[in-house]
C-alpha positions as CSV (number, residue, x, y, z in Angstrom):
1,X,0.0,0.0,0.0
2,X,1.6,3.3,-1.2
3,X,2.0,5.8,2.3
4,X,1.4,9.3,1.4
5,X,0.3,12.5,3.3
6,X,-1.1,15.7,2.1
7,X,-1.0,19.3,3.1
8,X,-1.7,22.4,2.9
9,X,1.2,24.8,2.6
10,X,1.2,28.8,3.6
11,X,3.6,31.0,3.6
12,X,3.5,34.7,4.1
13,X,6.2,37.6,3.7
14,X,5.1,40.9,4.8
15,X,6.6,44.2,4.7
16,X,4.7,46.6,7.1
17,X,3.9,50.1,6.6
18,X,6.3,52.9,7.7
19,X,5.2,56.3,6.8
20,X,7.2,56.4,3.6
21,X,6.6,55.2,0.3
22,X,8.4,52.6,-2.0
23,X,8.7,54.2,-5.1
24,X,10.3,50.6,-7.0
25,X,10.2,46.8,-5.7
26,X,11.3,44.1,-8.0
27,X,11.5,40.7,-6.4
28,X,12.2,36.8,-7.4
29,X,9.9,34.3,-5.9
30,X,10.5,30.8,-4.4
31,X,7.1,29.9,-2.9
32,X,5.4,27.5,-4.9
33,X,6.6,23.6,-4.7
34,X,8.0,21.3,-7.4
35,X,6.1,18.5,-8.8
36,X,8.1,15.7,-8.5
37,X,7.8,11.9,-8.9
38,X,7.0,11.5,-5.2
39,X,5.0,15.0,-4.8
40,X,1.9,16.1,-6.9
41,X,0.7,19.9,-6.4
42,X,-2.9,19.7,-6.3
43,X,-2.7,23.7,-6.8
44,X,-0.2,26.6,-6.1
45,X,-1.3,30.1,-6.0
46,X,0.7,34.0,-5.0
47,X,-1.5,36.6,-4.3
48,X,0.1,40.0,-3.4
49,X,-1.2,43.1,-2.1
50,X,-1.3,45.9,-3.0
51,X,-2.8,44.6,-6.0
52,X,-1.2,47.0,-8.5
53,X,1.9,44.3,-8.5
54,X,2.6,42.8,-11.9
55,X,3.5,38.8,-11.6
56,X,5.5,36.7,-14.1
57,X,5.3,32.6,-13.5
58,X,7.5,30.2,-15.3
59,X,10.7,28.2,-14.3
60,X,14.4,29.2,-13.2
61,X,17.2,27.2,-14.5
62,X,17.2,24.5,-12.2
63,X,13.0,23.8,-13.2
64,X,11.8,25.1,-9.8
65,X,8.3,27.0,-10.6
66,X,9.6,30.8,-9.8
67,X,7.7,34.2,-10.0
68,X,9.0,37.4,-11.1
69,X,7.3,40.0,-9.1
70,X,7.4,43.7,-10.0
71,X,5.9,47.2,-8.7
72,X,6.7,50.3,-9.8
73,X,4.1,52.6,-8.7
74,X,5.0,54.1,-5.7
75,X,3.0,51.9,-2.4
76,X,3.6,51.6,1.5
77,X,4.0,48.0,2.3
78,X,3.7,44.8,1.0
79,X,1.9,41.0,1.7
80,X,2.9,37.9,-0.5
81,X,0.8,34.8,0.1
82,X,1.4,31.9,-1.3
83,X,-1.2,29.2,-0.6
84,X,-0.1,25.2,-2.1
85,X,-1.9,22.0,-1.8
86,X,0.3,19.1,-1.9
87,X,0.2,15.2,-1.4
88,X,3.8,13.4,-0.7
89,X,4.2,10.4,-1.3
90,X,6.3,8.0,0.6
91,X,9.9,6.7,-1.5
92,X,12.0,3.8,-0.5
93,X,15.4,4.7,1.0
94,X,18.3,2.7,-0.9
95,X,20.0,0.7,1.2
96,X,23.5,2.5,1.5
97,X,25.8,-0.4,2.0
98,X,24.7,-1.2,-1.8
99,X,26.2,2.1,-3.2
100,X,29.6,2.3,-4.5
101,X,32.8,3.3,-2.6
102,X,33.0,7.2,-2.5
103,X,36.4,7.7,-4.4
104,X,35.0,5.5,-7.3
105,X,32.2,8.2,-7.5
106,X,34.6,11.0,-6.9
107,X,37.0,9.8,-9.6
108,X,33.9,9.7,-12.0
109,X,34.2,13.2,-12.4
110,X,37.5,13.5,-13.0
111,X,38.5,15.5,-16.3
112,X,38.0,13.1,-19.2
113,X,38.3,14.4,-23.2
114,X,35.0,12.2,-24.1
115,X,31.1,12.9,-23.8
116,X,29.4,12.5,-20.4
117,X,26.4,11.5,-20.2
118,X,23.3,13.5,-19.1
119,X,22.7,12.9,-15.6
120,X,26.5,13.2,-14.9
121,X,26.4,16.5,-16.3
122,X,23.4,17.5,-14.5
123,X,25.0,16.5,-11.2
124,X,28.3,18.2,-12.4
125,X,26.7,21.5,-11.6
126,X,26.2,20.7,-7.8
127,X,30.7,20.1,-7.8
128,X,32.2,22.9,-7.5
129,X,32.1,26.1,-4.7
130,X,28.8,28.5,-5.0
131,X,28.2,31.7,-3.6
132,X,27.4,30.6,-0.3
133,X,29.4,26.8,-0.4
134,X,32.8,27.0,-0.7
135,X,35.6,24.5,-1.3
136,X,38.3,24.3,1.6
137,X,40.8,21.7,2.7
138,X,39.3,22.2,6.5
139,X,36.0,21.0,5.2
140,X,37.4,18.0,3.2
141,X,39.1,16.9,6.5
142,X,35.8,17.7,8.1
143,X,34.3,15.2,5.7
144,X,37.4,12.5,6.3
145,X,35.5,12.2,9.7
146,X,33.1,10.3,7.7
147,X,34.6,9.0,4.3
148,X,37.5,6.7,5.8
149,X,39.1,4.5,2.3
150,X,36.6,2.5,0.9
151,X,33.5,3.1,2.6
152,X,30.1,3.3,0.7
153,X,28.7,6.5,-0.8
154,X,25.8,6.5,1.2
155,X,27.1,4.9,4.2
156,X,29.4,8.2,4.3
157,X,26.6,10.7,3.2
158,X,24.4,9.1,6.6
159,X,27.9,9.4,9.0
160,X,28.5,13.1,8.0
161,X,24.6,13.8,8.3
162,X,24.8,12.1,11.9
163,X,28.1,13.8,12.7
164,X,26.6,17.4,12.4
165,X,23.2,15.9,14.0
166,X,24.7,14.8,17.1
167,X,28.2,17.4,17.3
168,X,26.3,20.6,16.2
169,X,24.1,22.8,18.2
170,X,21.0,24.2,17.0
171,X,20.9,28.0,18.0
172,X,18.8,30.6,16.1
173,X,20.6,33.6,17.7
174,X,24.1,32.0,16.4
175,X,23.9,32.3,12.7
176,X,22.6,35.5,10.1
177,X,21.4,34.8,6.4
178,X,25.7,35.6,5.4
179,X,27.5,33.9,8.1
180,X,30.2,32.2,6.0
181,X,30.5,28.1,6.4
182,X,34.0,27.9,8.2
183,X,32.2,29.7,11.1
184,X,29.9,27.6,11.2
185,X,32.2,24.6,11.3
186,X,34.5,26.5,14.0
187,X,31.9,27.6,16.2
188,X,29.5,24.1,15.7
189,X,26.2,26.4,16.2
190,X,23.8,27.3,13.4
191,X,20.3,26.9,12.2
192,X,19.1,24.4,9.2
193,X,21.0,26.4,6.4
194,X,23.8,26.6,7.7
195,X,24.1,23.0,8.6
196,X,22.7,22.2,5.0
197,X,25.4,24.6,3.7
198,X,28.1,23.0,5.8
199,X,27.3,18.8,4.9
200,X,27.2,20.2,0.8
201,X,30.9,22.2,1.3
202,X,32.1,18.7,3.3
203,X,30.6,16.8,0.5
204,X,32.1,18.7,-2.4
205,X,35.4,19.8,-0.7
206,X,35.8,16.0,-1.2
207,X,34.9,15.8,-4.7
208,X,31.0,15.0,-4.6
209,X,28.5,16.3,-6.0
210,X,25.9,18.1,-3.7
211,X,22.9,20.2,-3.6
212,X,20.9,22.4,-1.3
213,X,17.5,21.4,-1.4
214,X,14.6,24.1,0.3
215,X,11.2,23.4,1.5
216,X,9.4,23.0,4.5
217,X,9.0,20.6,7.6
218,X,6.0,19.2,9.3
219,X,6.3,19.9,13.1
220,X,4.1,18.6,16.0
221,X,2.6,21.6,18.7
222,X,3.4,20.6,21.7
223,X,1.2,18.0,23.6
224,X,-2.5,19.3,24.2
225,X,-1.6,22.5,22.5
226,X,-3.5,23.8,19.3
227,X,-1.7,23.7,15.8
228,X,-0.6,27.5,15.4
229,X,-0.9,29.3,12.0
230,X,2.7,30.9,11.2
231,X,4.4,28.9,13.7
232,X,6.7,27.1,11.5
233,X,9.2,27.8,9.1
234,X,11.5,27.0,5.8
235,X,13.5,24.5,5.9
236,X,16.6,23.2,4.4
237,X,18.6,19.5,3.9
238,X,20.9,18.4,1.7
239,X,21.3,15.6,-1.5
240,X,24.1,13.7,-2.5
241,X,24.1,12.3,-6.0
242,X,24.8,8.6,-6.2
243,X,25.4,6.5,-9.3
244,X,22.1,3.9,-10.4
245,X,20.0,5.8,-7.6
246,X,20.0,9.6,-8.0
247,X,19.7,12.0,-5.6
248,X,19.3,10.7,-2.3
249,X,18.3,13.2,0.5
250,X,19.6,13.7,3.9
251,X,18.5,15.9,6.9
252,X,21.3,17.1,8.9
253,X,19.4,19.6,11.5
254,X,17.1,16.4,12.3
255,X,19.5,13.5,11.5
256,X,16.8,11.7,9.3
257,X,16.5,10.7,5.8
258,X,13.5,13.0,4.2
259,X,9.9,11.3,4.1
260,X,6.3,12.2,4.5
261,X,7.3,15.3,6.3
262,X,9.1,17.1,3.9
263,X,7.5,19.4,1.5
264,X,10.1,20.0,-1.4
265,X,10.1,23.6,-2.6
266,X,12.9,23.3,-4.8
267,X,16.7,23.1,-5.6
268,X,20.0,24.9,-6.1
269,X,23.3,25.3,-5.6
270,X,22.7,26.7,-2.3
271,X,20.2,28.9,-0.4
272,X,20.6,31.7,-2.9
273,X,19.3,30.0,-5.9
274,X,16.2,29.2,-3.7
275,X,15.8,31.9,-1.4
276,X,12.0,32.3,-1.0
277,X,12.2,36.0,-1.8
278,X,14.8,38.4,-2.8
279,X,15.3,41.4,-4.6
280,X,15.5,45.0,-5.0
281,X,13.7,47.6,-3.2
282,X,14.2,51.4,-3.8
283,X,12.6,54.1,-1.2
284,X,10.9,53.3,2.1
285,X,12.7,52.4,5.1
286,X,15.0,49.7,5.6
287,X,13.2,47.0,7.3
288,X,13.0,42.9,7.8
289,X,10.0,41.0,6.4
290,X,7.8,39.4,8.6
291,X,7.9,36.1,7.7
292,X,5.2,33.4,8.5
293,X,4.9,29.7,7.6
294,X,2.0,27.3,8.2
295,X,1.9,23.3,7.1
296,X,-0.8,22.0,7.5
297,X,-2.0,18.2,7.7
298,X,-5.4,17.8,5.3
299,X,-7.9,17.5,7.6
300,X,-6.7,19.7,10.1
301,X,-7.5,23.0,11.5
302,X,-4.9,25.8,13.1
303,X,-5.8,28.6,15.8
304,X,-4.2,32.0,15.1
305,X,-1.6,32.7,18.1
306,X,-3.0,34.7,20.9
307,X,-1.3,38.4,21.0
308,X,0.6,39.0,23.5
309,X,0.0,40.7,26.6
């Protein structure tokens, strides 16, 4: 019997008034998941206010669904809401003692004067540093921790993913947006990026190909507590390509192979080929979105948060 779990996906960025006007706002957005093999969209819809916003859909060059949002009449703050059914559908985790030794996947994509074939190429992109994942000897020694002579591909992929799990600290107030990955490793604190950051700059540091992969996570309330709309958040893990089995997906914040819980948004080299929004704004005041993210199980219902007192 197939397993599979469906939800409803909202997530909100909101600029708030502040007296002065925004005379330009040009943004990319990331809000809207991929249909993949083991996730169908049932629908995906943005709707921004104010409504004078002009909204271009189609797909950035890794075939995530993007939107190109622009405003150019002058406006004081600004709501995007993207609402996205979606149903995911359970996948069978390869069994990593049956992938092949690391170096022989390594040494695949090693300079050769000959055609490569298509999915080689395609995971070729995910090799080499990125604007946010560098390539460093102290990250490939970092990654020795886990890739000792010999040892499977995915067998090393799970040991890094567990080293970060269990040797990392998860601490919101450690990390900003730009905190650069050999801090992260040094001071072992961060939130889901940067530990997603860090396993893909182990992993390619060594010679493997690696992607940052963004989406969402599906989080419990506490017991006896209501389901809160806005109380979660994005989230980001990590794939390591692997010969005769394609990407395979690890979560280093949670130390668990992705399942029914993750929602894939989509893919990239690394959070800023992904970032949920981004882009240019000229007048107003400089200011930090408000940000809120709601998954929701079908069937369910969520309580807005009580304000506080």
């Amino acid at each position: 019997m197939t397993r599979s779990a469906a939800y409803l996906v909202i997530h909100e960025t909101e600029y708030p008034p502040c007296g002065v006007p925004v005379s330009l706002a040009q943004h990319l957005l990331h809000l809207i998941p991929r249909e993949l093999p083991w996730q169908t969209r049932e629908s995906g819809r943005i709707v921004v206010e104010p409504a004078l916003a002009r909204l271009t859909e189609g797909e950035d060059a890794f075939g995530n669904p993007v939107a190109w949002l622009s405003l150019d009449t002058p406006h004081d703050g600004l709501r995007v809401r993207a609402e996205s059914h979606v149903t995911v559908i359970g996948r069978p985790l390869p069994r990593a003692s049956a992938s092949p030794a690391w170096e022989q996947v390594r040494d695949a994509f090693h300079y050769r004067p000959e055609p490569r074939r298509r999915e080689l190429l395609d995971a070729q992109r995910y090799l080499y540093a990125s604007p946010r994942v560098p390539r460093d000897a102290r990250l490939a020694r970092f990654a020795a921790t886990a890739f000792a002579p010999g040892v499977p591909l995915l067998a090393g992929a799970r040991a890094l993913m567990e080293l970060i799990f269990t040797r990392f600290t998860f601490d919101a107030e450690a990390t900003e947006v730009g905190t650069p990955v050999l801090e992260v490793l040094e001071r072992r604190r961060g939130v889901c990026q940067d530990f997603a950051h860090l396993m893909i700059a182990a992993l390619r540091s060594i010679g493997l190909p690696a992607r940052y992969i963004s989406g969402y996570l599906l989080t419990d309330p506490p017991p006896g507590k209501p389901r809160l709309i806005g109380a979660d958040a994005s989230h980001a893990w990590v794939a390591v390509w692997c010969p005769n089995k394609g990407w395979v997906e690890f979560d280093p914040t949670n130390g668990i192979q992705p399942d029914l819980r993750h929602v894939t948004l989509g893919w990239g080299r690394d959070f800023q080929d992904v970032s949920p929004l981004r882009g240019v704004i000229l007048g107003g005041h400089a200011q930090a979105p408000e940000v809120r993210v709601t998954v929701l199980p079908d069937g369910e219902t969520a309580t807005e948060p009580r304000a506080a007192r």
